[in-house]
N, C-alpha and C positions, 0 to 999 in steps of 0.2 A: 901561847897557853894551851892551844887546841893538841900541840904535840905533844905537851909536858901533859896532857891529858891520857890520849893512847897510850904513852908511855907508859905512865903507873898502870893501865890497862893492864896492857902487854906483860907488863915488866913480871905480874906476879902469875905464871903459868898454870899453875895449879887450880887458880879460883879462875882465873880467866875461860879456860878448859870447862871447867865446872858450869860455869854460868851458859857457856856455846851449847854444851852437850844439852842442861837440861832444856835451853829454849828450843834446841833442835828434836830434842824427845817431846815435847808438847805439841811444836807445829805438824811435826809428823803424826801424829797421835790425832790431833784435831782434823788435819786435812783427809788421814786417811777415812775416819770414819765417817765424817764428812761424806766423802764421797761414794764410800761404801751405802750410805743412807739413801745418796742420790740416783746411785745406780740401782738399788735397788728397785724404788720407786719408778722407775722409766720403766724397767720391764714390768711393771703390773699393769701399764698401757702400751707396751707397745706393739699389740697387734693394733691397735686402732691410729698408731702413727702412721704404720703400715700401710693399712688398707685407708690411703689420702683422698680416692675420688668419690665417693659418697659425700654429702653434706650433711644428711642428719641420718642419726640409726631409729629405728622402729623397735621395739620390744614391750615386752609384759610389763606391766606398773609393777611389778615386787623386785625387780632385778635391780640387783644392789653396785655388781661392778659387771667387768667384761668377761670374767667368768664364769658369773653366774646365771647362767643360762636356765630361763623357765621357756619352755617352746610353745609357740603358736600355729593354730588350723589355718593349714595352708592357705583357707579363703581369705584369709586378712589380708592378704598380697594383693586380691583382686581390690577391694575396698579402699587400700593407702592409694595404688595407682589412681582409682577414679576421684582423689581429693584436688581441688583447685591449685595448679602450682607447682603438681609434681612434674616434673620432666619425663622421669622414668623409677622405677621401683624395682629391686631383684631380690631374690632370695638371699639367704646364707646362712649355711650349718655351723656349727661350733661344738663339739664336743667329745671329748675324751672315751679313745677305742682302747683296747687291747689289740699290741702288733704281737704273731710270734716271730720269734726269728729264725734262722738255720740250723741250730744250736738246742732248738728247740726253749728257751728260754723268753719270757714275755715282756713287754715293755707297753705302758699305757704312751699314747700321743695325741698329743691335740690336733686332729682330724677337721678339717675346714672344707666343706663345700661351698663350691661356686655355681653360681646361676650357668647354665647349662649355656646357654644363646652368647653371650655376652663374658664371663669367665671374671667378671666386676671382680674385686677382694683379692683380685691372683697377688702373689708375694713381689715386693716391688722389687727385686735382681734376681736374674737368671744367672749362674755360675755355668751350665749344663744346661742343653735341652733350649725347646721353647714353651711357653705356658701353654698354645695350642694345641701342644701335644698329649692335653689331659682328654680330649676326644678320642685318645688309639683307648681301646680293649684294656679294658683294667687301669688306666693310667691316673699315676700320682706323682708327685714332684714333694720330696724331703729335703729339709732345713740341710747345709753343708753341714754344719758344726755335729749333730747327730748324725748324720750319713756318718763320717768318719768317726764316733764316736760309740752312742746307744746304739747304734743301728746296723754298728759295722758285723760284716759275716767275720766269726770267730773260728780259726782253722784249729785244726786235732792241736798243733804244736802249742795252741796258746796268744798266737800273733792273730792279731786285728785287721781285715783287709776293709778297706771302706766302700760304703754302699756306694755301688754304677747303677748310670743305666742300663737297663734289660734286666738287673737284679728282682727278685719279687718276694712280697713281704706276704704274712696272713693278717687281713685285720679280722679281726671277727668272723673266721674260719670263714671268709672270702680272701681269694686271690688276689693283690695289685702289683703291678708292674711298676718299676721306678722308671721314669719318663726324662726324667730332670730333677736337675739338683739348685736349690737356688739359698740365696741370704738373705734372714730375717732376722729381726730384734728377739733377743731369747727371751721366753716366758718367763715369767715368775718363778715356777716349777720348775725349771730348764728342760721340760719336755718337747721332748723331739713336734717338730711341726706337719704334718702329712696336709698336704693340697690334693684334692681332686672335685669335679665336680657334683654339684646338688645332686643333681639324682643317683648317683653312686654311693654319695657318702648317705644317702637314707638308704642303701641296699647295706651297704656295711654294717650300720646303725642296729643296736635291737630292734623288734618291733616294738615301734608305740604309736597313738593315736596321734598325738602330734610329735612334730620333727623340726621345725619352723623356728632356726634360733632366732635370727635380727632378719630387719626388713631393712635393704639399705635403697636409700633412695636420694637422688639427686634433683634439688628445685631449679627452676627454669630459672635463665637471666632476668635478675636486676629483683628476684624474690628475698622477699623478707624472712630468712632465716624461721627468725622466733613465732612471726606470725603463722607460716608453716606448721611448725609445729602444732602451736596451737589449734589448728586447722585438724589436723591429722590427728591429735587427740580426741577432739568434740566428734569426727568423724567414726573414728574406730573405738574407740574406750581404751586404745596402746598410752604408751609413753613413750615420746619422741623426744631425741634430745639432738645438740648438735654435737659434731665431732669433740668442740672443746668443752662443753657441757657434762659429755661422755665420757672422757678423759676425768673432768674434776668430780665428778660423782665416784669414780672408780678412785683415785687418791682422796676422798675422803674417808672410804671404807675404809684401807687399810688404815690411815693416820690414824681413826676414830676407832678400830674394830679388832686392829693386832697391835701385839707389844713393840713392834718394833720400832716405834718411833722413842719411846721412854729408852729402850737398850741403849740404842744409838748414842742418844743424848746422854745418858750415864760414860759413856766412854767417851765422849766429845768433853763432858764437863771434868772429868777424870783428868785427860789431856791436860786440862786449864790451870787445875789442881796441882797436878805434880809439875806442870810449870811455872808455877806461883810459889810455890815449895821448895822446890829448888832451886830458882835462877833467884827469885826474890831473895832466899838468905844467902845466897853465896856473894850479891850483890852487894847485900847490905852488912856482909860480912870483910868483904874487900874492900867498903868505904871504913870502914872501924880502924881496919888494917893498916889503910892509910890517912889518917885520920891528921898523924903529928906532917904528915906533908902538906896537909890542906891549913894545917896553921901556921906554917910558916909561909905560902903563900899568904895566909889574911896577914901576919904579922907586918910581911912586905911592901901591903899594900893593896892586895887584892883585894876588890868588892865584893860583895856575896853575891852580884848577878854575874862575876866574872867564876866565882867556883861552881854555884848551879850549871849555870850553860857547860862547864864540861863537863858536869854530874851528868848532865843530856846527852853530853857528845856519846861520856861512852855509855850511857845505857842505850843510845839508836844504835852504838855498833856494834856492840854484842847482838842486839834485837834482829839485825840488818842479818846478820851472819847467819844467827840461828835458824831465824824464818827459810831464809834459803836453802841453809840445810837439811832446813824438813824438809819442806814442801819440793825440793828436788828428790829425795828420799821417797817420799811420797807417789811425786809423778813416775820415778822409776818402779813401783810395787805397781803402780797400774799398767805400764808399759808389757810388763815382764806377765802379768797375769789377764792380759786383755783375749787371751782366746781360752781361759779355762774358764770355771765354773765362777768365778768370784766376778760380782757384780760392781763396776766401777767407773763412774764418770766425775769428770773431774771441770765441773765450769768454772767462770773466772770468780762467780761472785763468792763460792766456797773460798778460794783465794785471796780475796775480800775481805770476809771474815775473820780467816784466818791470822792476815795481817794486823784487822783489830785488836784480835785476841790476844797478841802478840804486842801489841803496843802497849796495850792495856797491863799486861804484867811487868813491864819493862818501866809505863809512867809509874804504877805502885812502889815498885825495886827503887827507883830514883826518888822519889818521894819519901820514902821511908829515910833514904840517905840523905838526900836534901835535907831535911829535920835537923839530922845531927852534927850538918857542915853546918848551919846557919846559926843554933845555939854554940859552937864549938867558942871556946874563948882561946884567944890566939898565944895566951901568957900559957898554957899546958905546954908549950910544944917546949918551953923553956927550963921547965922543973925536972930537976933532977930524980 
């Protein structure tokens, strides 16, 4: 019965085709954006994935994510250190410079100072260079993907040479030298990343009275995290959070603060949509179709849990099919665009999902046609 099932599947190409394409245009639809949402999301944290050996960050009580930087008087540094618990405390800058380039053309960069002693925050891969070499004369170390990209020197002809080292950039009509090239998670922005240390990147800085983005600081073995914290807030009047604290504060912003999460989901539910749409009536158009075969089966004998079960069969193998053909569709769009601008991570649980999504329009399509195999009366298939 499971063959005589495929069969009538198979047998009618037209709708069979129909029903594959639309579950494959929904899984890819849902998966992509899916993941387009997820990826985006990561890079709104992941300079703080980044910079792993800190434990808790220090900043101003109004700072809403990891952008938003309100600066602090450098004496607060002195203050966090002398709290009970701290191991060690260091500075770090954060804030968007204007680079020019050769070209003479400008590009703003996320400009990141390190604690001078210590070099704490440096970028976790070197491609080029080593991070110690932000102590030579001017020295900065740039994101690869911009070095070769925003950053790269533009010759008279038009072609792109990508930034080396010895190359030198203006930030803020100061001179740096490119030191090293290293790999980091892309901004939200996709703005180019600039590394150099704390007291350079306040020379490069306009003048202002403070300059003091985060205070990063590491507690001693076998210290209580949150009590820390607490500690360091009663102590300084800051807000102290932990790494993953830091993190969900900054994805609540966005979730709560830009549209993006509603877009997202318009086009995930869209996906749902026109796979319900389509694969559902093609389904329940191909059970109509073959309607006078399913009564000659009951007429012969067949149960009605022997015709559901292959109203199942084939609605998992169209399902089976489809899903696959997205969501490989899918994994190839992020394969194919993992080093451009387009934001894309692809976890399993999105696959997950997806799979539900996809069952879920497949039990409906089946149910819908179930209904009308189970009322069918088997004397139809007889009448002339």
């Amino acid at each position: 019965m499971n063959f005589i099932a495929l069969k009538m599947l198979i047998g009618d190409r037209a709708k069979y085709l129909g029903i594959v394409m639309g579950l494959t245009f929904a899984s890819l639809l849902m998966t992509q954006q899916a993941a387009i949402f997820v990826g985006l999301m990561s890079r709104t944290f992941g300079f703080l994935t980044d910079t792993s050996l800190p434990d808790i960050w220090v900043m101003d009580e109004k700072v809403q994510f990891v952008d938003d930087v309100k600066p602090l008087q450098d004496t607060q540094l002195f203050r966090v250190r002398g709290v009970e618990g701290v191991e060690w405390a260091v500075p770090l800058y954060k804030g968007l410079l204007q680079a020019r380039l050769d070209n003479g053309s400008f590009q703003s960069c996320n400009v990141i100072g390190l604690d001078d002693a210590t070099l704490i925050g440096g970028p976790p891969i070197m491609v080029k260079g080593a991070l110690a070499d932000l102590r030579r004369s001017d020295g900065v170390i740039v994101d690869e993907v911009n070095a070769n990209d925003k950053l790269a020197k533009v010759l008279p002809d038009g072609r792109r040479v990508p930034l080396q080292i010895g190359d030198a950039l203006e930030l803020n009509d100061h001179r740096a030298v490119v030191v090293g090239i290293c790999r980091v998670t892309r901004s939200f922005q996709s703005q180019p990343s600039v590394y150099t240390t704390y007291s350079r990147a306040t020379i490069f800085a306009p003048r202002e009275r403070k300059l003091l983005s985060f205070i990063l600081v590491k507690a001693k073995p076998g210290e209580s995290l949150a009590a820390l914290c607490g500690r360091i807030r009663k102590a300084t009047g800051l807000t102290a959070y932990t790494r993953e604290q830091f993190v969900q504060l900054t994805l609540d912003y966005f979730m709560k603060r830009t549209g993006i999460p509603i877009n997202i989901a318009t086009s995930v539910l869209l996906g749902f949509v026109i796979g319900t749409a389509i694969a559902g009536q093609t389904f329940y158009n191909f059970t109509l179709d073959n309607l006078r075969y399913f009564g000659t089966l009951k007429a012969m004998g067949a149960a009605n849990s022997r015709l559901l079960l292959m109203i199942v069969l084939q609605a998992l193998v169209v399902g089976a099919i489809g899903y696959g053909l997205g969501v490989g569709a899918a994994s190839l769009f992020g394969a194919v665009t993992q080093n451009s601008e387009v934001a894309f991570r692809l976890p399993w649980q999105i696959l997950a999902l997806t799979a539900g999504a996809v069952l879920l329009i497949c039990a409906g399509s089946a149910l819908a046609s179930i209904w009308k195999v189970i009322r069918l009366e088997p004397a139809i298939v007889f009448r002339s």
